[in-house]
N, C-alpha and C positions, 0 to 999 in steps of 0.2 A: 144614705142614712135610712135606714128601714121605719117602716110607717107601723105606729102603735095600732094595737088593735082598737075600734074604734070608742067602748069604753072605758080605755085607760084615763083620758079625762075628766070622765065623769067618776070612776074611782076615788082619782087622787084627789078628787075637789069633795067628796064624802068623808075620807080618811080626814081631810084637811078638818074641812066641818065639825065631825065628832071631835077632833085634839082641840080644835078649840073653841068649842061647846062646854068640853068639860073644864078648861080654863079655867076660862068664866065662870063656869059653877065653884068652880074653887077658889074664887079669888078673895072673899070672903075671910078665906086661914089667912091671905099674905097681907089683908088690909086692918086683923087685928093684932097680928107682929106688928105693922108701921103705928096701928092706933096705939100702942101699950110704950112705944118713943115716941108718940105726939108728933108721928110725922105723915103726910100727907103722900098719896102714891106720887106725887110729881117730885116731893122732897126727898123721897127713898132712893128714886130714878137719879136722882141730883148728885145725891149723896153716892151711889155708887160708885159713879167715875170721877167721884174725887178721889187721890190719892197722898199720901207724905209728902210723895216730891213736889204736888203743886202743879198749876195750868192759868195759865191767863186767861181772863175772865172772856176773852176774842175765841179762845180756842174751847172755851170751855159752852160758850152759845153754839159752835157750830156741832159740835161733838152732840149736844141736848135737842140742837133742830128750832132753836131761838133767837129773837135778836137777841143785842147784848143786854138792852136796861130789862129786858126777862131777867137775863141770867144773873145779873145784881140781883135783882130782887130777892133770885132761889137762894143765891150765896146770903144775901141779909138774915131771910129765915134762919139758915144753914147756923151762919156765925151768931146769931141772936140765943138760939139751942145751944150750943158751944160743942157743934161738929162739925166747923170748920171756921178757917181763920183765912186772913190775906197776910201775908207776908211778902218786902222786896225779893225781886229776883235776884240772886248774886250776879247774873249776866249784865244786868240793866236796873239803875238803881230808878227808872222811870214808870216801870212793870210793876202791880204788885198778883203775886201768885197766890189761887188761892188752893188749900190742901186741906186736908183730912186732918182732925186734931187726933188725940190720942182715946176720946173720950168717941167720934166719928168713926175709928178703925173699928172700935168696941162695938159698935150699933150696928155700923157694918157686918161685923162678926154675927152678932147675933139676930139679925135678920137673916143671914145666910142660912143658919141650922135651924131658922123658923122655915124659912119658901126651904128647905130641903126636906122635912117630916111630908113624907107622904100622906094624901087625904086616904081616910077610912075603906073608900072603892079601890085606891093602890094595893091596901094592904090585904084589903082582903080577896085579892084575884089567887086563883091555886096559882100553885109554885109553876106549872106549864105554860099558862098563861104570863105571871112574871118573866119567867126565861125569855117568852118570845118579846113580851116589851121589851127588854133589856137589849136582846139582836139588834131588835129593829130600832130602836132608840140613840144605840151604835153608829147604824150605818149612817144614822142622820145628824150625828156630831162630824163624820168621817171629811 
């Protein structure tokens, strides 16, 4: 395996730096999407990987990186707001799953085209500049 030149470290820990520096600086847009549904960045994060079909509340703590009486608590929030519910599993009437209501998909929905409006410094880079984010933004989904 060939050996980086001996900057490439300290590069990629710059690059890293500035992407998430400016985050940060922006996180400000994505915390008054969550404030304007009275929800808290832990309940946004909550609320995303819930879905229709539902998750036990066991799988839904490990998925979030919590024990479980967290993960009630978020779901109480959650279902308290009425974006999200418990309902039985059809597999196991001992389960209850809990999912995204109709009213949760909607917030979901509209938290997405909030954290997707670019901030002001996105929009206003020239179009060459844009182009090259866009590459390099690629390769980093890839």
């Amino acid at each position: 395996m060939p050996t980086l030149p001996p900057d490439e470290p300290v590069r990629a820990a710059e690059a890293w730096r500035l992407m998430f520096d400016f985050l940060m600086r922006s996180a400000p847009q994505r915390l008054e999407a969550q404030q304007k549904h009275e929800l808290t960045p832990n309940d946004s994060r909550a609320l995303f990987l819930l879905d229709a079909d539902g998750k036990p509340i066991g799988a839904l703590a490990r998925e979030w990186g919590c024990d479980p009486s967290t993960a009630t608590w978020l779901v109480d929030r959650l279902e308290r707001s009425g974006l999200a519910d418990r309902v039985p599993s059809p597999s196991d009437r001992r389960v209850k799953l809990v999912r995204a209501t109709e009213k949760g998909i909607a917030t979901k929905n509209d938290l997405l085209a909030a954290y997707h409006r670019p901030p002001p410094e996105i929009e206003n880079l020239p179009r060459g500049d844009l182009d090259a984010l866009i590459r390099i933004c690629r390769k980093l989904q890839a």
